[in-house]
N, CA, C and O atoms as CSV, one atom per row, in Angstrom:
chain,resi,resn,atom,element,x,y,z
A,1,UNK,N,N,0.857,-1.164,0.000
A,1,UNK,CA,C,0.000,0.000,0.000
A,1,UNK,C,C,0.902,1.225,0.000
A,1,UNK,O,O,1.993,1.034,0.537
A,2,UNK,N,N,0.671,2.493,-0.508
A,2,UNK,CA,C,1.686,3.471,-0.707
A,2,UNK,C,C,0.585,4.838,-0.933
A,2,UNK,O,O,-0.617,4.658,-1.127
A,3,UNK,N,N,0.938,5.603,-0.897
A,3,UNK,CA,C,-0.085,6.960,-1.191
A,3,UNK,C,C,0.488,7.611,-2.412
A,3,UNK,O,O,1.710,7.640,-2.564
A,4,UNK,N,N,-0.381,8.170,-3.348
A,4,UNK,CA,C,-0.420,8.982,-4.082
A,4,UNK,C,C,-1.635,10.214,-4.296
A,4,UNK,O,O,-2.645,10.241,-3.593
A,5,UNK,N,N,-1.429,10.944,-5.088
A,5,UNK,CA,C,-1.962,12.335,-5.488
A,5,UNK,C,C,-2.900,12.398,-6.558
A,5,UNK,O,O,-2.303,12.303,-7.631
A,6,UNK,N,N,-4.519,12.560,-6.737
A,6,UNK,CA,C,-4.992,12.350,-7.803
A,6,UNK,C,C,-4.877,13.527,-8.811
A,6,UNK,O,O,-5.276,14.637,-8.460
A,7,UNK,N,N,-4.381,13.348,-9.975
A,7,UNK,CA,C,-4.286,14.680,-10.690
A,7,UNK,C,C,-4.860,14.535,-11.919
A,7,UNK,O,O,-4.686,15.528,-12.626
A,8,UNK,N,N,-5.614,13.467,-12.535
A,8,UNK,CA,C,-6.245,13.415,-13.674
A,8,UNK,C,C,-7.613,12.095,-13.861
A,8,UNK,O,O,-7.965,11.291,-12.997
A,9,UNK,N,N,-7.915,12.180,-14.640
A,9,UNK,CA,C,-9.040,11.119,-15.123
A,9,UNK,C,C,-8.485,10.464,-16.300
A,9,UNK,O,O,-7.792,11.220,-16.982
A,10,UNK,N,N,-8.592,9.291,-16.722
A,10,UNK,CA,C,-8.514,8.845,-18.174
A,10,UNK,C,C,-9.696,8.147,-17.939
A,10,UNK,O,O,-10.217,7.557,-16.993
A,11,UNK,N,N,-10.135,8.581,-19.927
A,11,UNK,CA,C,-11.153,7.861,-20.252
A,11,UNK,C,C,-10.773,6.671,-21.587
A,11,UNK,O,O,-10.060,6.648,-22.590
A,12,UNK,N,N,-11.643,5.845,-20.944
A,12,UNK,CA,C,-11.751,4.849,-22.332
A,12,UNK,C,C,-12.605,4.320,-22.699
A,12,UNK,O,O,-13.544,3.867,-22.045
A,13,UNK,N,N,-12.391,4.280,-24.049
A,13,UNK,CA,C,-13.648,3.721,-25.181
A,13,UNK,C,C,-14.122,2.514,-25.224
A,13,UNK,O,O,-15.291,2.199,-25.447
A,14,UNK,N,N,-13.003,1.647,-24.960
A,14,UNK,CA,C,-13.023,-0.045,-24.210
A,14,UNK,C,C,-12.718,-0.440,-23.277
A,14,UNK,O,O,-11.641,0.110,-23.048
A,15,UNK,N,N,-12.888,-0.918,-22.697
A,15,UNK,CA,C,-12.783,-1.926,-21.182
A,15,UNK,C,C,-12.757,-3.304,-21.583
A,15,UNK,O,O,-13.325,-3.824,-22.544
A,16,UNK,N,N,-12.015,-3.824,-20.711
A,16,UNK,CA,C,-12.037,-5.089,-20.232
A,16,UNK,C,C,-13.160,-5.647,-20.007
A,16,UNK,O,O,-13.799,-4.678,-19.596
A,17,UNK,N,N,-13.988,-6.671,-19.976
A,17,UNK,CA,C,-14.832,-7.429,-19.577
A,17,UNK,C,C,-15.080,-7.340,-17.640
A,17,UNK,O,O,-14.259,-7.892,-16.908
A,18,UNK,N,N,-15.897,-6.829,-17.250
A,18,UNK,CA,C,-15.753,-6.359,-15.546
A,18,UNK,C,C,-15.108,-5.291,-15.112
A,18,UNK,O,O,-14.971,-5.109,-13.902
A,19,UNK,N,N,-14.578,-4.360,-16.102
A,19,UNK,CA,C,-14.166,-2.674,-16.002
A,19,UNK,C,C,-15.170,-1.952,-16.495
A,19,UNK,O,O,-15.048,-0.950,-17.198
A,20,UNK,N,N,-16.415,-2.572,-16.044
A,20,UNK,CA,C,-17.594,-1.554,-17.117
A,20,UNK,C,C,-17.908,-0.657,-16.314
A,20,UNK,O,O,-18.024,-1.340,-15.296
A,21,UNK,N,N,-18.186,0.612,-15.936
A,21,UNK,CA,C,-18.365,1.703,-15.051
A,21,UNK,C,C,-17.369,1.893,-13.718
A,21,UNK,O,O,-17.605,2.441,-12.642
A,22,UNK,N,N,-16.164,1.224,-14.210
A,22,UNK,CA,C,-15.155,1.574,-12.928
A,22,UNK,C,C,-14.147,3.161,-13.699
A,22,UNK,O,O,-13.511,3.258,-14.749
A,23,UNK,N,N,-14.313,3.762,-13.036
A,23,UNK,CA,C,-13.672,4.900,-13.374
A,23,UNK,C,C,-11.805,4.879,-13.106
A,23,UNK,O,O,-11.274,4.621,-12.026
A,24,UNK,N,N,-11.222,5.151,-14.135
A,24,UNK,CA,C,-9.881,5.167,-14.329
A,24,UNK,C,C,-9.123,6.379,-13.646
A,24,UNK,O,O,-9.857,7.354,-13.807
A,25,UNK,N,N,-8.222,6.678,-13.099
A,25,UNK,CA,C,-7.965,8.354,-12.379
A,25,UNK,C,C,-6.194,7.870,-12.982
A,25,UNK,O,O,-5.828,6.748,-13.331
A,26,UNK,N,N,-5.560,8.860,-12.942
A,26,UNK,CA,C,-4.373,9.470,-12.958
A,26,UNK,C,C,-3.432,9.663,-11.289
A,26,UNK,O,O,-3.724,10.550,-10.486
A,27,UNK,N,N,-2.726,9.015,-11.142
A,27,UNK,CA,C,-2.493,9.422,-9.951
A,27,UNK,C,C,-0.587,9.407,-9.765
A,27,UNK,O,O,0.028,8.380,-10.052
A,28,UNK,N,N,0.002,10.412,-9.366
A,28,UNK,CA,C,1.370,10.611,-8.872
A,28,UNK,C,C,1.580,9.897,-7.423
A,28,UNK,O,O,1.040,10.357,-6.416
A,29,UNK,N,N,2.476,8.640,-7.393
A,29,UNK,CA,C,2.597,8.016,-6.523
A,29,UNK,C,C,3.389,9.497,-5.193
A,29,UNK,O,O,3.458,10.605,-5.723
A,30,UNK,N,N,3.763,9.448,-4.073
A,30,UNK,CA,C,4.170,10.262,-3.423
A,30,UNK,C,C,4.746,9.939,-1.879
A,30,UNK,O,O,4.246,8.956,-1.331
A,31,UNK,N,N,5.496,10.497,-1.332
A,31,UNK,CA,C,6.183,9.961,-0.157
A,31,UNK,C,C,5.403,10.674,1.113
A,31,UNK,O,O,4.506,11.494,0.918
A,32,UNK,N,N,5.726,10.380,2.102
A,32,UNK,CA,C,4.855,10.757,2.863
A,32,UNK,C,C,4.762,12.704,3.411
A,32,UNK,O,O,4.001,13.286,4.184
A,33,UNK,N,N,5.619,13.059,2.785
A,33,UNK,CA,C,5.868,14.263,2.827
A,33,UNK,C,C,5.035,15.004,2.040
A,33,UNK,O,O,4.611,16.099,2.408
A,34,UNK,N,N,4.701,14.400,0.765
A,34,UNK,CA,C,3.834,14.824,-0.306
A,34,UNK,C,C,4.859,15.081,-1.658
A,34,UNK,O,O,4.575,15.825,-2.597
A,35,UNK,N,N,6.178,14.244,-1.519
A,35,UNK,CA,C,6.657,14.762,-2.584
A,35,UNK,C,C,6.558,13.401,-3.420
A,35,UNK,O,O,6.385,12.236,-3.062
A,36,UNK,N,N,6.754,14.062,-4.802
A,36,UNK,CA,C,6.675,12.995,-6.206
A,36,UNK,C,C,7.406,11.761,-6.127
A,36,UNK,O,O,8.534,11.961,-5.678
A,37,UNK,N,N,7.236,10.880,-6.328
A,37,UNK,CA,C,7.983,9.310,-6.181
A,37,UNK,C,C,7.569,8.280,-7.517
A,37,UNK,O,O,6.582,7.548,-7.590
A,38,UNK,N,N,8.552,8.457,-8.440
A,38,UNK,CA,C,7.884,7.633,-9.496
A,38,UNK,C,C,7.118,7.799,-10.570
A,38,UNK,O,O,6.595,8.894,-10.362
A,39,UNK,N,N,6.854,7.532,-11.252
A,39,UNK,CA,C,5.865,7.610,-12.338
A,39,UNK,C,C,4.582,7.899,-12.210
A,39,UNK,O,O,4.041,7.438,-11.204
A,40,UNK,N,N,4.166,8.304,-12.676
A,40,UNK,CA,C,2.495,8.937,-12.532
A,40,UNK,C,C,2.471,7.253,-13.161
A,40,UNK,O,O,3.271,6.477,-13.683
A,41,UNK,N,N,0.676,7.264,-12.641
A,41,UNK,CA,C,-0.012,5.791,-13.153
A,41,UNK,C,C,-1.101,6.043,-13.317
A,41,UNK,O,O,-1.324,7.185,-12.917
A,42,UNK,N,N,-2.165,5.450,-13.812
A,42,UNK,CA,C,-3.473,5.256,-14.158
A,42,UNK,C,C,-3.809,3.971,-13.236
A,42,UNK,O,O,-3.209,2.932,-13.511
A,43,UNK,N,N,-4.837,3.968,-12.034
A,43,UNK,CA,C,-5.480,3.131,-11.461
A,43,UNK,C,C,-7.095,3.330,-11.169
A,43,UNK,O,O,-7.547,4.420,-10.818
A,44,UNK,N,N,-7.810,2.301,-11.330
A,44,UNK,CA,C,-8.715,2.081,-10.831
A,44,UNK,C,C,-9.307,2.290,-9.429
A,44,UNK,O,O,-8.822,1.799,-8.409
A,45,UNK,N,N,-10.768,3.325,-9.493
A,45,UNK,CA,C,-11.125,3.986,-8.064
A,45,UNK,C,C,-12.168,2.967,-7.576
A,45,UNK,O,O,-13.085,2.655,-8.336
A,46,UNK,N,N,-12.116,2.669,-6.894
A,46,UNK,CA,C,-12.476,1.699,-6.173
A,46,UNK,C,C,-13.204,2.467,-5.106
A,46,UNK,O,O,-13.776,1.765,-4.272
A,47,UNK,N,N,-13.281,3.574,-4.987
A,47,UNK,CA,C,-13.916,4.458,-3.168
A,47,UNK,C,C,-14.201,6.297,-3.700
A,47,UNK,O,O,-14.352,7.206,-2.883
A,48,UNK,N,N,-14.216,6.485,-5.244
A,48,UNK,CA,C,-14.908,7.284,-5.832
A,48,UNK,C,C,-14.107,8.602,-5.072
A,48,UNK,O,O,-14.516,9.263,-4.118
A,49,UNK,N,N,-12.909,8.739,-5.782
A,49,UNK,CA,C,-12.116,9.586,-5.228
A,49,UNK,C,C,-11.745,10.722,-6.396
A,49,UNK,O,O,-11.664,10.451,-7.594
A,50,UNK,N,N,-11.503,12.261,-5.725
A,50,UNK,CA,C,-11.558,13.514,-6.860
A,50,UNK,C,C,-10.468,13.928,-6.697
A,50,UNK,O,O,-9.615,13.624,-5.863
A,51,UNK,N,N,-10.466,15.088,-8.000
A,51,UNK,CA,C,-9.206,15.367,-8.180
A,51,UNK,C,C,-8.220,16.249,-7.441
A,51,UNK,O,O,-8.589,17.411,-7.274
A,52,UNK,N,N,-7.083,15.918,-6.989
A,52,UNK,CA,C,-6.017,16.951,-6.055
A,52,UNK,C,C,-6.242,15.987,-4.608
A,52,UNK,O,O,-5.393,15.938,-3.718
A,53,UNK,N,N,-7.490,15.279,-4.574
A,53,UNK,CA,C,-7.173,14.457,-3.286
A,53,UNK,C,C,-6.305,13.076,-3.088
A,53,UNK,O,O,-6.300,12.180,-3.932
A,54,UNK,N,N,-5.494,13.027,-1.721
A,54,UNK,CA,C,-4.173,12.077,-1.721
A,54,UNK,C,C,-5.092,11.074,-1.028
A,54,UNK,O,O,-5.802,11.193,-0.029
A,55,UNK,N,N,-4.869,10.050,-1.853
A,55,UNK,CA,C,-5.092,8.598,-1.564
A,55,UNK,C,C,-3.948,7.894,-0.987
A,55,UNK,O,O,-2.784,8.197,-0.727
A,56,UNK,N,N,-4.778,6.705,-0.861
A,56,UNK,CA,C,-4.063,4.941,-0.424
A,56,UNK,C,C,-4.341,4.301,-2.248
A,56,UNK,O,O,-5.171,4.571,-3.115
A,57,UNK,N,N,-3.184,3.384,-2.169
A,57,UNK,CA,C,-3.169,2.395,-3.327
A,57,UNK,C,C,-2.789,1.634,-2.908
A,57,UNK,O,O,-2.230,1.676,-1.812
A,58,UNK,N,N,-3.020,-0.041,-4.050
A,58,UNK,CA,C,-2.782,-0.970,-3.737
A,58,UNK,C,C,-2.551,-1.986,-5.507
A,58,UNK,O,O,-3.365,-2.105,-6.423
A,59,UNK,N,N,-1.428,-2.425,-5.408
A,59,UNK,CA,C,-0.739,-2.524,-6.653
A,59,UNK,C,C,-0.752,-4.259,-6.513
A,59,UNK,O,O,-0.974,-4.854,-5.458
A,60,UNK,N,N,-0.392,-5.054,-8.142
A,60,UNK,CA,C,-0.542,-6.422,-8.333
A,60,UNK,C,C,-1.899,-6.798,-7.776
A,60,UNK,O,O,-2.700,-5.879,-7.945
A,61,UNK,N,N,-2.452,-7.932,-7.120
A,61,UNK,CA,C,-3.075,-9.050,-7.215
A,61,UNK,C,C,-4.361,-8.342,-6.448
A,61,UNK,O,O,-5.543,-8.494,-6.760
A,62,UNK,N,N,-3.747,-7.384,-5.173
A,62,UNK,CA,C,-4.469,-6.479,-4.418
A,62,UNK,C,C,-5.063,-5.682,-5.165
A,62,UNK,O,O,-6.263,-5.944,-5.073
A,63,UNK,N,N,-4.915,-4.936,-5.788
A,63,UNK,CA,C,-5.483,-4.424,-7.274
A,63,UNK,C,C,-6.683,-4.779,-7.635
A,63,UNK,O,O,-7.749,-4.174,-7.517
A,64,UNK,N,N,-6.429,-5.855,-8.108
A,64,UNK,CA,C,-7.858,-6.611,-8.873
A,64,UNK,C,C,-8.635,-7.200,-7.767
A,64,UNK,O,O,-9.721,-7.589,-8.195
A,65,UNK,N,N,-8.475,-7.423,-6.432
A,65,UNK,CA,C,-9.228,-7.426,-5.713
A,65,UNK,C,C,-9.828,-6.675,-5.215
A,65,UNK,O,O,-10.726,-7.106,-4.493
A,66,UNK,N,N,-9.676,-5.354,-5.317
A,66,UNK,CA,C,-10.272,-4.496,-4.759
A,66,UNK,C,C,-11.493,-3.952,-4.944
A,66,UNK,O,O,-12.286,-3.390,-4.189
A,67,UNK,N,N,-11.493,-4.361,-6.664
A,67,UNK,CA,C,-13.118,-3.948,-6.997
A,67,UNK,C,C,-13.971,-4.876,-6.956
A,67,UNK,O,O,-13.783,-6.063,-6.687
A,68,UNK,N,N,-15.020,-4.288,-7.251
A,68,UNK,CA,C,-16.572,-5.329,-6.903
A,68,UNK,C,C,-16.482,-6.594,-7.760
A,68,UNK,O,O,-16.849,-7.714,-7.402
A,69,UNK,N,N,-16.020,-6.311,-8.775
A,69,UNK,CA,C,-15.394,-7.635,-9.524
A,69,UNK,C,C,-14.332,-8.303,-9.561
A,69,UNK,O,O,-13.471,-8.039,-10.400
A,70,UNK,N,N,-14.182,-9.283,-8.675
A,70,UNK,CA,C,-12.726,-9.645,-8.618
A,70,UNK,C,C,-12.212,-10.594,-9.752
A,70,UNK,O,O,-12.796,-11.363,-10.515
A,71,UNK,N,N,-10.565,-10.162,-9.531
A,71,UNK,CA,C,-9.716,-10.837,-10.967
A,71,UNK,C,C,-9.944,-10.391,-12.073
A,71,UNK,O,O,-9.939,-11.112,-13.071
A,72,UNK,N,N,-10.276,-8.660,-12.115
A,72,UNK,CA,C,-9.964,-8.184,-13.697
A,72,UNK,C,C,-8.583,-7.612,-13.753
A,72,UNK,O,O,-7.702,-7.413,-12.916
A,73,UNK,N,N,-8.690,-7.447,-14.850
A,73,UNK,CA,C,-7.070,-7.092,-15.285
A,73,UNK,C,C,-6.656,-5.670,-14.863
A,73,UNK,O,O,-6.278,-4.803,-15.651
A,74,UNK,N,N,-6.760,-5.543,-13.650
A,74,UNK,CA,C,-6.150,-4.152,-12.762
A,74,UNK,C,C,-4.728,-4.537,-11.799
A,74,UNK,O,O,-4.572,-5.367,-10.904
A,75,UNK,N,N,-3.584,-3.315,-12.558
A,75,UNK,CA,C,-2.352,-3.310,-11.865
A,75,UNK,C,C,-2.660,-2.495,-10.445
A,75,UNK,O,O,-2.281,-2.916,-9.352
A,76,UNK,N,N,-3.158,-1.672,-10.574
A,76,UNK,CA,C,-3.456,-0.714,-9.185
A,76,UNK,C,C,-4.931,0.053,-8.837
A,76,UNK,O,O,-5.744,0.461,-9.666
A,77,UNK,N,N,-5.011,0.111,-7.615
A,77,UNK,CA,C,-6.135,0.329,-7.349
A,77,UNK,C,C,-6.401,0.895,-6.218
A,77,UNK,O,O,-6.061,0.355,-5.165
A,78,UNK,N,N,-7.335,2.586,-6.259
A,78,UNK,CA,C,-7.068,3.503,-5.225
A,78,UNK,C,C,-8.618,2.559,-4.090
A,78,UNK,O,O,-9.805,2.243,-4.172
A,79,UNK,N,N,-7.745,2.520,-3.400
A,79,UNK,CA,C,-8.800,1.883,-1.922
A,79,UNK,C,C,-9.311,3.007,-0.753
A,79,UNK,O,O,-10.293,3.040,-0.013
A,80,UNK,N,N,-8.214,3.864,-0.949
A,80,UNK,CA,C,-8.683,4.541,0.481
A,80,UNK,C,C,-8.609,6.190,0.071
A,80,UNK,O,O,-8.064,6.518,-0.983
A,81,UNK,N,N,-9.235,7.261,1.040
A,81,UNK,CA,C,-8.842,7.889,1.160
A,81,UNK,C,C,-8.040,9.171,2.465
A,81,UNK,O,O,-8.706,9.388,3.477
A,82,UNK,N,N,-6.495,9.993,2.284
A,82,UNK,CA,C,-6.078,9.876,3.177
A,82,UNK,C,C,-6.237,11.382,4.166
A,82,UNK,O,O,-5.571,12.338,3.771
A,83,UNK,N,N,-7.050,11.565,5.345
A,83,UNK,CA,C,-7.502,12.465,5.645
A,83,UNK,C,C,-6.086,13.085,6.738
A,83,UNK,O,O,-6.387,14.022,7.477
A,84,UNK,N,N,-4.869,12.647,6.795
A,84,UNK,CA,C,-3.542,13.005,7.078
A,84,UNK,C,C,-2.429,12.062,7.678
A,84,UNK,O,O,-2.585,11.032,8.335
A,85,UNK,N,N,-1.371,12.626,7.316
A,85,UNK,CA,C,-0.301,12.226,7.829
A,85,UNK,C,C,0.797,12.626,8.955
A,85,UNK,O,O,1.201,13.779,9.104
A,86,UNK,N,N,1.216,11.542,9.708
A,86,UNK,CA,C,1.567,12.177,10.845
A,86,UNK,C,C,3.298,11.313,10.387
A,86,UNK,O,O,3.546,10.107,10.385
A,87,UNK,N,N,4.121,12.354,10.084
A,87,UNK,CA,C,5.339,11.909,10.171
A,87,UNK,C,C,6.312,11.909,11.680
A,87,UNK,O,O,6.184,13.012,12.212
A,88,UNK,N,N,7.094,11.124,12.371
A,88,UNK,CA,C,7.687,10.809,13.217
A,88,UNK,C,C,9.176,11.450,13.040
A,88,UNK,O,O,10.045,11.234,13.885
């Protein structure tokens, strides 16, 4: 599980078989500080999350479990959302 930053939507014309009304987002993975870590990604919202707000993700197998349909072809998938961080 790791947090990132939502900063976009993608849309698509096709889906997968069990990606039918799951909405796709844009998201900048990020450290707990809030800074950039990695590649921006496209994951699956799973908890109907908007844009500029910092999520929870969950990448591989966790992924495709996360939505109402399990075992579609999802690498990542926003589960949570994160109302703050308390660094030590």
């Amino acid at each position: 599980m790791y947090l990132a930053r939502v900063t976009g939507s993608v849309v698509a014309r096709r889906c997968a078989e069990g990606l039918d009304g799951v909405r796709l987002l844009w998201g900048q993975p990020e450290d707990s500080r809030g800074k950039p870590v990695g590649q921006p990604q496209v994951a699956a919202d799973a908890v109907r999350s908007q844009l500029g707000e910092r999520v929870t993700c969950v990448d591989g197998r966790e992924g495709a479990l996360a939505l109402a349909e399990s075992f579609v072809p999802v690498d990542v998938a926003i589960v949570g959302h994160v109302d703050g961080v308390d660094v030590q």
